[in-house]
C-alpha positions in Angstrom: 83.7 93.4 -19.5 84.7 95.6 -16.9 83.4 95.4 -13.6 83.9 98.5 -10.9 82.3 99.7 -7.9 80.1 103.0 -7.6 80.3 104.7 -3.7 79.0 108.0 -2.5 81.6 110.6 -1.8 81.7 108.7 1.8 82.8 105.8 0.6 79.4 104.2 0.6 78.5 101.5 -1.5 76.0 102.5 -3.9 76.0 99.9 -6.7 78.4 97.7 -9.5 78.9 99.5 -12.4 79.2 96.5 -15.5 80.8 98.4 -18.6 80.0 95.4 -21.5 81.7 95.0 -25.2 80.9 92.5 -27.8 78.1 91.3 -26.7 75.9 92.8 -29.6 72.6 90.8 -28.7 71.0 89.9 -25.7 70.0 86.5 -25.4 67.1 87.5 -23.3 65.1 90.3 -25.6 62.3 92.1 -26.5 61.2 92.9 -30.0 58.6 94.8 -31.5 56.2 95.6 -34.8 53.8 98.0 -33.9 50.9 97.1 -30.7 52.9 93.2 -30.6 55.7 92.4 -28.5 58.0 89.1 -28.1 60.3 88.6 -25.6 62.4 85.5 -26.2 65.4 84.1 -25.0 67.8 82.6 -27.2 65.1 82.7 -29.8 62.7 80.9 -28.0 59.4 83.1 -27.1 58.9 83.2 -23.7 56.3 86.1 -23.8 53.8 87.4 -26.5 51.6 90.5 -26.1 49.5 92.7 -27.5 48.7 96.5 -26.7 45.3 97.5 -27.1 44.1 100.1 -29.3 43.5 102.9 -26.6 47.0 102.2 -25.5 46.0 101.7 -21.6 47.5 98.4 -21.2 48.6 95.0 -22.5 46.8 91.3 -23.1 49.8 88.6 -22.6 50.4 85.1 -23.2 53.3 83.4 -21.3 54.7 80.6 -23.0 56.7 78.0 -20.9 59.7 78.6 -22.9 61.8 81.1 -19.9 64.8 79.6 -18.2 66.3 81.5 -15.5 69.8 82.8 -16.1 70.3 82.2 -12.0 71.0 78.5 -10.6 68.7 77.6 -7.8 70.4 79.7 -4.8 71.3 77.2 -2.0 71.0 78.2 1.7 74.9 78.5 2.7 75.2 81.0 -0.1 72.8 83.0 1.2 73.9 82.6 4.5 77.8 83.2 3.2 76.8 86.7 1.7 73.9 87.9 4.3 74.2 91.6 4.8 76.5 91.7 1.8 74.5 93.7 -1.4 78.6 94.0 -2.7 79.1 90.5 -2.5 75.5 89.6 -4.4 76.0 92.1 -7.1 79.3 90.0 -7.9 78.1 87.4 -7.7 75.1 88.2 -10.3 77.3 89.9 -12.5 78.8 86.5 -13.0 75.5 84.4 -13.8 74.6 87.6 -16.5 78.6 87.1 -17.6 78.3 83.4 -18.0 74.6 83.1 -19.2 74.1 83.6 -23.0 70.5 83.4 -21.7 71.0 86.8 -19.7 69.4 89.7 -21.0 72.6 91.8 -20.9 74.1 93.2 -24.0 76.7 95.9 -25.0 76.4 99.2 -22.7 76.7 100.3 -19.0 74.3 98.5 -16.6 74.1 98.8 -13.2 73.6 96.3 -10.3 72.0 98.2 -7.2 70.1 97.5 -4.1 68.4 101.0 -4.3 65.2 100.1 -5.8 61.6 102.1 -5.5 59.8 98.9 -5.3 61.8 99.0 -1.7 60.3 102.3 -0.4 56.5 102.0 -1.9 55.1 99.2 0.7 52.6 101.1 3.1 53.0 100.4 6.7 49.9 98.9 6.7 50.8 96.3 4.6 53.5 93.2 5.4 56.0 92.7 3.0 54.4 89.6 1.8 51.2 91.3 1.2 53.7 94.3 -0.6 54.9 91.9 -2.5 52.5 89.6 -3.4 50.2 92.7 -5.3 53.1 93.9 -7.0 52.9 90.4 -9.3 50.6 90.5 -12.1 48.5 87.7 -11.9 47.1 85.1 -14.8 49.1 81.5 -16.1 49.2 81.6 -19.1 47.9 84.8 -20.1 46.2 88.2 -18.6 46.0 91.4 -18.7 48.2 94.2 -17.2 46.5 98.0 -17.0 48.9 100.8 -17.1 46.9 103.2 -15.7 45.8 100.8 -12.7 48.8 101.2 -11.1 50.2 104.2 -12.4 52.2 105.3 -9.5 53.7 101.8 -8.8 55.5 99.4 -10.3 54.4 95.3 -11.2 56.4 92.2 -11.6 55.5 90.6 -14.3 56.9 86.8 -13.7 58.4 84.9 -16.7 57.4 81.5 -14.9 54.8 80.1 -13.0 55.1 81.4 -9.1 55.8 77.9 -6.9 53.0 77.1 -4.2 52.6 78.2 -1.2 53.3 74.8 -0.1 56.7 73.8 -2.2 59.8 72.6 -0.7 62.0 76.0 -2.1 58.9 78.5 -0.3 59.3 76.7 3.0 63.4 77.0 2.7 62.7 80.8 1.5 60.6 81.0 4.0 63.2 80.0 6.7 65.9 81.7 5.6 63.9 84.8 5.4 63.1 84.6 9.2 66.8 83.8 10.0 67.9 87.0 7.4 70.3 85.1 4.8 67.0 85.0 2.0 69.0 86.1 -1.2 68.2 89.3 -2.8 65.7 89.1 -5.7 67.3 89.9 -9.1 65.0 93.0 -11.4 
């Protein structure tokens, strides 16, 4: 794999271009047959679904099967590579490198911080509001409406959200209010 950094004509950085060979299947993958789809990771499904028949959006069923490809983050990295979006796209090309649980596969990806899901929150709205309607709701299963929210984007989370009141949200919390929070991996 090849690893190599995309820049504006300035000399900006723009992103990490990941150039992948022989890596023929993802271990983190969707298949389909028709209206059903599986994702799985190393052939364990971690989501089943269902398109219905007008095609205007999907019944799902999370299983508990998803293991994130990511270690827990600790709080000096993210406080080593604040400010850094060079130094965290390195870093997660390595944990989709060393995962076989990583849903990268033969092909040219790239790692960005340039995201729409950055520029859509209303000034009205704090980003934990922003945020917290972006994720599709229901544990185990629900319902996601394309035409809902057709000009936005949703997050639909492989894993059950922790409480408001868990250890990791009160350190996320903290390191968000003192700026290292880690980036979060799409």
């Amino acid at each position: 794999m090849q690893r190599s950094d995309v820049t504006r004509d300035d000399g900006t950085w723009m992103g990490l271009s990941l150039d992948v060979q022989d890596r023929h299947q993802p271990g983190l993958c969707v298949f389909t047959a028709g209206a059903h789809l599986l994702v799985s990771q190393m052939s364990q499904p971690v989501l089943l679904a269902v398109v219905d028949e007008q095609h205007e959006g999907v019944d799902f069923w999370r299983t508990d099967g998803y293991r994130s490809f990511v270690p827990p983050l600790r709080a000096d990295a993210g406080r080593a590579l604040a400010g850094s979006p060079e130094r965290w796209a390195h870093r997660f090309a390595q944990y989709l490198i060393d995962s076989p649980g990583s849903p990268l596969h033969e092909g040219r990806w790239l790692l960005s911080c340039e995201s729409p899901l950055r520029h859509w929150r209303h000034a009205d709205a704090s980003h934990a509001e922003y945020w917290s309607s972006i994720l599709v709701d229901g544990r185990p299963n629900g319902y996601i409406d394309w035409f809902l929210h057709a000009h936005s984007w949703e997050v639909l989370p492989l894993r059950p959200m922790p409480d408001a009141d868990d250890s990791r949200v009160k350190a996320y919390r903290k390191q968000a209010r003192e700026g290292t929070l880690p980036p979060v991996l799409l």
